[in-house]
N, C-alpha and C positions, 0 to 999 in steps of 0.2 A: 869202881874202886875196890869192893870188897868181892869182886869173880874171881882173883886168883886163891881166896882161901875158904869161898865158901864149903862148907863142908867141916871145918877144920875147930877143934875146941880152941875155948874161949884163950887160954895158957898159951897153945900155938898161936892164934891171930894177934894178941896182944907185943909176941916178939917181932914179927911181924913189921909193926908200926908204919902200914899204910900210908904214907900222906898224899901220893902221886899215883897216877895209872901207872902200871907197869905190864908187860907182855908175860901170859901164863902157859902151863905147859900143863900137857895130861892127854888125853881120848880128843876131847873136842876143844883145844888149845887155840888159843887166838893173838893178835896183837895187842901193845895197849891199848885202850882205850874201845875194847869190844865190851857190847851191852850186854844184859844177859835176858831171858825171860820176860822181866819186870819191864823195861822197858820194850823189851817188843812185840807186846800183846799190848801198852798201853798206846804204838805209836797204830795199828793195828783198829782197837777200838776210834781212837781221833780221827784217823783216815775214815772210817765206816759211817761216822758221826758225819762229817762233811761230805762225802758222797752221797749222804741221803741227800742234805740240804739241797746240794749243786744239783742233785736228780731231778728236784721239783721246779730249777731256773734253768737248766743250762739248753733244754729242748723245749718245743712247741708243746703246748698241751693242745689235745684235740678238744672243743668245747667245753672250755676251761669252768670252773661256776666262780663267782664271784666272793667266796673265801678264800680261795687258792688263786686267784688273780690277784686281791689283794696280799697277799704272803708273799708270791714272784716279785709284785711289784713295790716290796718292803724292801726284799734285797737287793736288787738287780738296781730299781731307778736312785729307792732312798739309800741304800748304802750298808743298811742293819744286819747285825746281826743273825744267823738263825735262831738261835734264840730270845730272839727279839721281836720275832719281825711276825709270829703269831697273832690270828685278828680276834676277837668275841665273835665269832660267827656260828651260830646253830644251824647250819646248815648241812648237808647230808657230804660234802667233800671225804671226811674222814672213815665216816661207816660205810661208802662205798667199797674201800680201797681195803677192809677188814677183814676179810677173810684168809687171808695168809697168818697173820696172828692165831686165828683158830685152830688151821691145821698145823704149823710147829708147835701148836704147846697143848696139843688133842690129852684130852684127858687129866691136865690141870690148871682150871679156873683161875688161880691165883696168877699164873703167869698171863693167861689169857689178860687177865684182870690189866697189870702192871703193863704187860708192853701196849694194849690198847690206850692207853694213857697217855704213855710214854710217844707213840706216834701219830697220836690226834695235836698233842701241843704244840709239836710245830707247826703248823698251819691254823688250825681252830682252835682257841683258848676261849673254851666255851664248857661247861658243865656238863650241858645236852647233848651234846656233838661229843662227847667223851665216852659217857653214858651211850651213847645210841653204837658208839666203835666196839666198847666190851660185849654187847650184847649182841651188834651182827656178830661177830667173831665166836661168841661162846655158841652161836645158834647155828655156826656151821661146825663147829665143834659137834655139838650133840647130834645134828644130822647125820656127820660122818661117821662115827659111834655106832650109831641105831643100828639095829637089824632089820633088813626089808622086811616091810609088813608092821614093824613097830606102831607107826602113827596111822594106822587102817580108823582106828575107831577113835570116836568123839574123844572120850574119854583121857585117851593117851593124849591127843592132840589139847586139852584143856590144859593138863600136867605139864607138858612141853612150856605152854605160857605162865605157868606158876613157876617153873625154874626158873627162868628167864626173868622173871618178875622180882626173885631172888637176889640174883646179883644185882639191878638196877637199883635194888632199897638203899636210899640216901646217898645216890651219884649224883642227881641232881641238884640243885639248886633251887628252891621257890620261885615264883612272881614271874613264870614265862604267859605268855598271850597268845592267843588263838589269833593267825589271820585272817578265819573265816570258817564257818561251817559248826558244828559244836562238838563238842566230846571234854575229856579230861584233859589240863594242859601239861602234863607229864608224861613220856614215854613207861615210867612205873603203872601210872594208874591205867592206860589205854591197855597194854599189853595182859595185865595181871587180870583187870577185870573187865574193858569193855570188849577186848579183842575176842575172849572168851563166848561172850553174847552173841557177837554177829555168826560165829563160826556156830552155836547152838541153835539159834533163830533162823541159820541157811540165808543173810541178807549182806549184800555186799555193804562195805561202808568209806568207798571213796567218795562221796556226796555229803556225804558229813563228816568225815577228816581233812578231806581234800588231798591229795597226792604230789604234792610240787618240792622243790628244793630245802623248802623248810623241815630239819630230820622229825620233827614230831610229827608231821604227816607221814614222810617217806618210808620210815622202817617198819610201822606199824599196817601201814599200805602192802608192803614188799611181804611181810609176813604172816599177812591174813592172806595175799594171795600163794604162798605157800602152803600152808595150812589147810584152805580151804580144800585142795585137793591133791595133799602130798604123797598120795600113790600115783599120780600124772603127772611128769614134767612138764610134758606139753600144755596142759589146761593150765600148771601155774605161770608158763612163759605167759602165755596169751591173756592172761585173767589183765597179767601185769602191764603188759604194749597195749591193749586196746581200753584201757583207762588212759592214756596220753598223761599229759603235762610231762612231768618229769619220766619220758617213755623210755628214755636211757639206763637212768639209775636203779629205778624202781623194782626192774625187770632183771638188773642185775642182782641186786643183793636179792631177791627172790630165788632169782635161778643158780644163788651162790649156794644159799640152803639146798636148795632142790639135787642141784648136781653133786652136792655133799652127801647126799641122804641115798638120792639111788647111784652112783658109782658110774666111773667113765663109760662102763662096757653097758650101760641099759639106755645109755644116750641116743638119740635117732642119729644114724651118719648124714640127714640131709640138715644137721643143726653146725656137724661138724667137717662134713669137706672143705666148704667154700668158709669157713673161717677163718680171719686174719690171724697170724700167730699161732694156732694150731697146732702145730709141733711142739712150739716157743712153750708154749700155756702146758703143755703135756709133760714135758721136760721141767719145768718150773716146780710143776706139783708135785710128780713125782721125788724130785729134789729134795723139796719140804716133808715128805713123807719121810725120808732117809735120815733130815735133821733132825725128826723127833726120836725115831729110834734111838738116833744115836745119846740124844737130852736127855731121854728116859734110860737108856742104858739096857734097849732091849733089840731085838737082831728080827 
């Protein structure tokens, strides 16, 4: 209604007196009833919003976990909503899939913070699962940051878990439970303080976190095996496949850090020839790399 006089003071719109679309004229002139900006960045964001959704129902997922089986099968069989159709689930679905959040918004937390949030609650409406998404995300953030040779010594590497321990203060929720093995039942308190330990004492601690789908094992698993030896990729992939249960995940968000931290080019080629998506994954990153410049506003 108001595209053929925007621009125009309040004394000219008022003679004006709009009641109907009408066809405008000028540079970028249109018919009536052309939208302007406002609505077409809003039709834009809604397309993007449901594109996610349909992204997580409309294909096969390859060995799906059982938060995101239930989320597919909120909409597709029950009929809900996406935003509805979210489970309580603490499980690792979300901070798997986190590292993309890191690198668009490299270098400030707060957005890390919000879209972590923001794309765990479609699927996990979970505290822990939320918490566990900011913090893979921030911890490849700070990977990609670092300068080789950064995390060499203990010291930095304790630091590394006290940032990180940072952001997680009051994401959680109280009264989560251990399904086995003992430690602290917070991703805050494993991370800040015992994570810290095992990495000073030189002693692995999948035997007493245990490593499986539940994220209060998996991230803390995933990032002691980073840690432990974050001038080697190769020793972090491996620390993390040959602990098993969760040998998918674990290994992932480890070598999410890992491959944040040392850079495409210090990668082995025999991790990445026969890799599926390959180009796909290279082009992707690369991608996200462009979009933060562009966020930040630097070239």
């Amino acid at each position: 209604m108001g595209r053929p006089i925007e621009g125009h003071p309040t004394g000219v719109a008022r003679e004006q007196k709009l009641r109907a679309y009408k066809p405008w004229h000028g540079w970028a002139g249109g018919p009536k009833g052309t939208i302007t900006d406002d609505t077409h960045m809003t039709i834009w964001l809604v397309e993007s919003i449901q594109a996610c959704a349909r992204r997580f129902t409309c294909e096969h997922i390859r060995r799906i976990g059982q938060g995101t089986q239930e989320f597919v099968h909120n909409v597709k069989d029950l009929g809900k909503a996406w935003y509805e159709a979210g489970v309580p689930s603490a499980g690792n679905g979300t901070a798997m899939r986190a590292a993309p959040v890191g690198l668009v918004h490299l270098g400030d937390p707060y957005r890390i913070y919000r879209d972590s949030l923001l794309h765990s609650v479609v699927t996990h409406l979970d505290s822990m699962a939320i918490a566990a998404t900011a913090c893979q995300a921030y911890a490849v953030a700070r990977a990609a940051l670092a300068a080789p040779g950064f995390l060499a010594s203990l010291d930095s590497r304790v630091a590394f878990c006290a940032d990180l321990a940072v952001l997680l203060d009051g994401l959680e929720r109280p009264g989560y439970t251990l399904r086995g093995g003992r430690g602290a039942p917070s991703l805050h308190d494993r991370i800040e303080i015992e994570l810290p330990r095992y990495l000073q004492d030189g002693t692995v601690p999948f035997d007493d976190w245990h490593n499986g789908a539940y994220v209060l094992e998996s991230l803390p698993c995933a990032l002691w095996c980073f840690l432990a030896s974050p001038e080697d990729f190769e020793q972090t992939l491996f620390a993390a496949v040959d602990a098993g249960h969760d040998a998918d995940t674990v290994p992932a968000m480890a070598c999410s850090v890992a491959g944040a931290y040392h850079g495409y080019s210090r990668l082995l080629r025999r991790f990445l020839d026969d890799l599926e998506y390959h180009k796909r994954l290279v082009k992707l990153s690369d991608g996200l790399f462009v979009l933060n410049r562009r966020l930040r506003g630097t070239s």
